[in-house]
DOLOVO-780811 format. One record per residue: x, y, z of N, C-alpha, C in turn. Coordinates in steps of 0.02 Angstrom, whole numbers, plus 50000, padded with zeros to 5 digits. Each point is the difference from the previous one (the first is absolute). Layout:
<sites>
XYZXYZXYZ...
</sites>
This chain:
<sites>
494165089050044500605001150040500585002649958499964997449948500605002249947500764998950017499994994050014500594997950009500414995749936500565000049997500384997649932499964992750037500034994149973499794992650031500354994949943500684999550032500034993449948499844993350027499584995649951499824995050027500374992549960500254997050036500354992549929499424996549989500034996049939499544994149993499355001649981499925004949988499165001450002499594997149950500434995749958499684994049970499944994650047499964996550036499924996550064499245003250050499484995050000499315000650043500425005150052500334998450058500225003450026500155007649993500595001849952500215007349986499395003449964499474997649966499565002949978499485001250035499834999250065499474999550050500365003650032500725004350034500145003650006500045007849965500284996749954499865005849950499375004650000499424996749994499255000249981499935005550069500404998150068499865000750059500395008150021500585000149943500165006850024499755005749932499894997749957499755004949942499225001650007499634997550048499415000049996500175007550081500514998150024500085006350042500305004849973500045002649945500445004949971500544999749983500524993950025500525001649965500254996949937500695001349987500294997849942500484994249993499484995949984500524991849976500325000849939500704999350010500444993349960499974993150037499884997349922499894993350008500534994249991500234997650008500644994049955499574996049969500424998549951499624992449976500564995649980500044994550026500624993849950499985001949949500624999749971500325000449905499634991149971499445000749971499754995749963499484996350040499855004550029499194998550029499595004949976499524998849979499495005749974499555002650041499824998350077499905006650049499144995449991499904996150010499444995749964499415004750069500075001050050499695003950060499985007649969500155001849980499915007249978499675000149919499345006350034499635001449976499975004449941499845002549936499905006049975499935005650033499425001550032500225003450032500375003250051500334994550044500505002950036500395001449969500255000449931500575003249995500335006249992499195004149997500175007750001500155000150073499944998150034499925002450077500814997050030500284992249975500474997750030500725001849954500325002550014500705001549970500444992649984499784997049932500254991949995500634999949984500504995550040500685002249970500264990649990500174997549957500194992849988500895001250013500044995750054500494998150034500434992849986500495001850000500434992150005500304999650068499774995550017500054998850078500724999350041500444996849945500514996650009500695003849988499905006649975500395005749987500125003650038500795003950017500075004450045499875004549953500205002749949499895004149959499275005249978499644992650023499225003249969499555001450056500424997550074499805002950055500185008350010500624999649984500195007250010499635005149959499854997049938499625003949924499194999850049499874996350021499245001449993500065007050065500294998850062500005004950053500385007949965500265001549961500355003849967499255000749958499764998949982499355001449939499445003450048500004997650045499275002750017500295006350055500615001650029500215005150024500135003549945500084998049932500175006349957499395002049984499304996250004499575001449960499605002450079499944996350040499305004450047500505003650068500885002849984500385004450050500064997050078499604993250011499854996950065499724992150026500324998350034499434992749995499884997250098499315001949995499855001750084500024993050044499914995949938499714991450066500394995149904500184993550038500214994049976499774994050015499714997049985499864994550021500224993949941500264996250034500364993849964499564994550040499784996449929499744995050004500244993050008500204995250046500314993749979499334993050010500234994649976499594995249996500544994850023499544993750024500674994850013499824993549936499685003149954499894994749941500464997749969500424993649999500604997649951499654993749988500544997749961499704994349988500204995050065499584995149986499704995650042500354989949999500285000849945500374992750010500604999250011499944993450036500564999050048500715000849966500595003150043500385000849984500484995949941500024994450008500284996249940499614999749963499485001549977499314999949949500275007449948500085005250050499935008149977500694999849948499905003149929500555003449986500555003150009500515000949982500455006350017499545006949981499925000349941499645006249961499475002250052499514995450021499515003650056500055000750062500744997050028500425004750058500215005049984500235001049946500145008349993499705003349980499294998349977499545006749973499654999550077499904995950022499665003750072500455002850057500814998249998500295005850049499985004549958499985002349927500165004649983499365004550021499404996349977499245003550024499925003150072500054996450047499954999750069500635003950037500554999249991500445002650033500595008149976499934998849927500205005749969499865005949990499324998749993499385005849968499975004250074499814995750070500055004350072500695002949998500624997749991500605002150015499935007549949500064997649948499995006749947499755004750006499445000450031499265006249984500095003150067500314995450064500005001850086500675005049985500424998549951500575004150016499835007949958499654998349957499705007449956499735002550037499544997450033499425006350042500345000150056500484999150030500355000850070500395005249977500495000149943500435004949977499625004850004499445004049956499725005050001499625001750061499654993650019499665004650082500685001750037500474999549999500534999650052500265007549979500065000549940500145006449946499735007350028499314996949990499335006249999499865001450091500154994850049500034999550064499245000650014499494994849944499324998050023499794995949950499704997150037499604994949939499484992750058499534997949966499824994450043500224992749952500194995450035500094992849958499644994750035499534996449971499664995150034500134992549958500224995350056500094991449944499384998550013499834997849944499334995250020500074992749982500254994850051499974993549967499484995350015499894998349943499474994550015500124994149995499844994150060500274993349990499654995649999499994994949949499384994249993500204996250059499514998650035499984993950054499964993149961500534996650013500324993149964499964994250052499734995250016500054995050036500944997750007500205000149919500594997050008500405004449936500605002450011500455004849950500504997849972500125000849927500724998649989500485002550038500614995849989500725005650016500075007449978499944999449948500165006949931499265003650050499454999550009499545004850020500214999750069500154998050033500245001350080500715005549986500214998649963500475003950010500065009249981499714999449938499545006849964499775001350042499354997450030499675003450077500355003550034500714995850032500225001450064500365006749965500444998649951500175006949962499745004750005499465000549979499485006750002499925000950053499634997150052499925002250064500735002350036500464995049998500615004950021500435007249979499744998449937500255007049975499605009350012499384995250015499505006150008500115001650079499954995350042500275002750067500595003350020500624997849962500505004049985500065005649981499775002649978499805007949951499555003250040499504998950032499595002650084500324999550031500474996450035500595002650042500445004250005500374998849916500515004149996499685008149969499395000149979499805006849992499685003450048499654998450052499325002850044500195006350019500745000550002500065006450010500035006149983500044997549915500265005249959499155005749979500045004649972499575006149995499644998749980499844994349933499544995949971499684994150068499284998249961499674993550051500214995249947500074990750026500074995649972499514996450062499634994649961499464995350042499694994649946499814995750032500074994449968499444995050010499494999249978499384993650003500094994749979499804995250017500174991049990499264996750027499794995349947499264999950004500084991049974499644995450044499754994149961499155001249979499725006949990499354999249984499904998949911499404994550003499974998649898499265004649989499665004350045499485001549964500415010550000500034998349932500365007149963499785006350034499224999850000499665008150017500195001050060499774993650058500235000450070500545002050000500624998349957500745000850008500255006949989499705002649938500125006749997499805003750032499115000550021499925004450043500265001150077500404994850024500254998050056500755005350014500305000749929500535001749998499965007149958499465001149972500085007149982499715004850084499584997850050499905001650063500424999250048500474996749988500624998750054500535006349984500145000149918500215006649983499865005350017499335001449982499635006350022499915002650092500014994450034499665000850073500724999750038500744997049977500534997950037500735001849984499844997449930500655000049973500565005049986499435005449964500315005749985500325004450040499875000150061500335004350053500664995950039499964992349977500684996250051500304996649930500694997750032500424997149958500554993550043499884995549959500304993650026499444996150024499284999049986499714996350029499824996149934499854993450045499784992749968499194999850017499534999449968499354996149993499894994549962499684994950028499774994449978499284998749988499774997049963499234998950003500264992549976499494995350052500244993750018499284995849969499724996049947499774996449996499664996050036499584998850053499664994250045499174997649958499974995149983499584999249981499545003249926499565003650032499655005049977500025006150017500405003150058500055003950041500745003449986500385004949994500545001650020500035005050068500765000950007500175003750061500625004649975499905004150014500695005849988500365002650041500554998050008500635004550066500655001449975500235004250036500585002149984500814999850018500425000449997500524997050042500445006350023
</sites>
């Protein structure tokens, strides 16, 4: 297809099972990776094939640098997909640190703010581009505060930005998934892309967890 494809996280089962999913169709991944994660999912050989760029998540600066890098280097960037997770930590509020309240708003809530306003600037710029959220949420019997709230963050902020963009020349759309088996997950959502997405803007899909079984709809 040969499309320019930035993908976040592609150190993450997730972003790399996507990845795998659009380079195996022709096009061209950039990859993110956390600043001091070593990308432990990526292969030798993918790396001739994936454009690896190590990211600091928590930077406006290195958001703007990385979208500025790959328009200087490949003149275009056709599809986005941002990856979020609802992983923080997990003990109860008077238990948790200060330090690991702020490395996980900084993880969770910064890194979407930062990277949504780079690739909105230039699709808005260039008057095309596709942006897809992909969040994935662990199904929790019972949640901290600090993770209820990150959640609701993300999910509010991503519906916000499909609202306030659907109109504009660029598509923005957005998947939200409680599924844990990865392949199902990706292939679910690289076909929702391919069969739906790309032609509308402002829509929500879910793929909903039941059992063994999921279900996918849209809002």
């Amino acid at each position: 297809m040969d499309r320019i494809v930035l993908i976040t996280d592609v150190d993450t089962p997730l972003g790399y099972s996507l990845t795998k999913l659009y380079s195996n169709d022709g096009d061209k991944v950039i990859g993110t990776v956390s600043s001091g994660n070593p990308g432990s999912s990526i292969k030798d050989e993918d790396k001739g094939v994936i454009d690896i760029v190590d990211w600091h998540r928590t930077s406006p600066i290195e958001a703007k640098n990385l979208v500025l890098s790959i328009m200087k280097k490949y003149k275009r960037l056709d599809e986005t997909l941002i990856i979020q997770s609802s992983e923080t930590v997990s003990t109860p509020l008077h238990d948790t640190g200060i330090a690991d309240i702020d490395k996980d708003i900084d993880n969770s809530l910064k890194s979407i703010f930062f990277l949504t306003r780079e690739i909105i600037k230039t699709y808005m710029s260039r008057k095309n581009g596709l942006l897809f959220f992909i969040y994935n949420m662990t199904m929790k019997q019972e949640t901290t505060p600090i993770q209820e709230a990150i959640k609701n963050g993300i999910s509010g902020f991503i519906n916000q930005v499909l609202i306030s963009y659907k109109d504009e020349q660029f598509k923005v759309n957005s998947i939200e998934s409680t599924l844990t088996n990865i392949e199902t997950l990706s292939s679910s959502i690289y076909k929702s892309i391919n069969e739906r997405l790309r032609q509308s803007s402002g829509k929500r899909i879910r793929f909903q967890q039941k059992g063994s079984l999921f279900s996918g709809f849209k809002k």
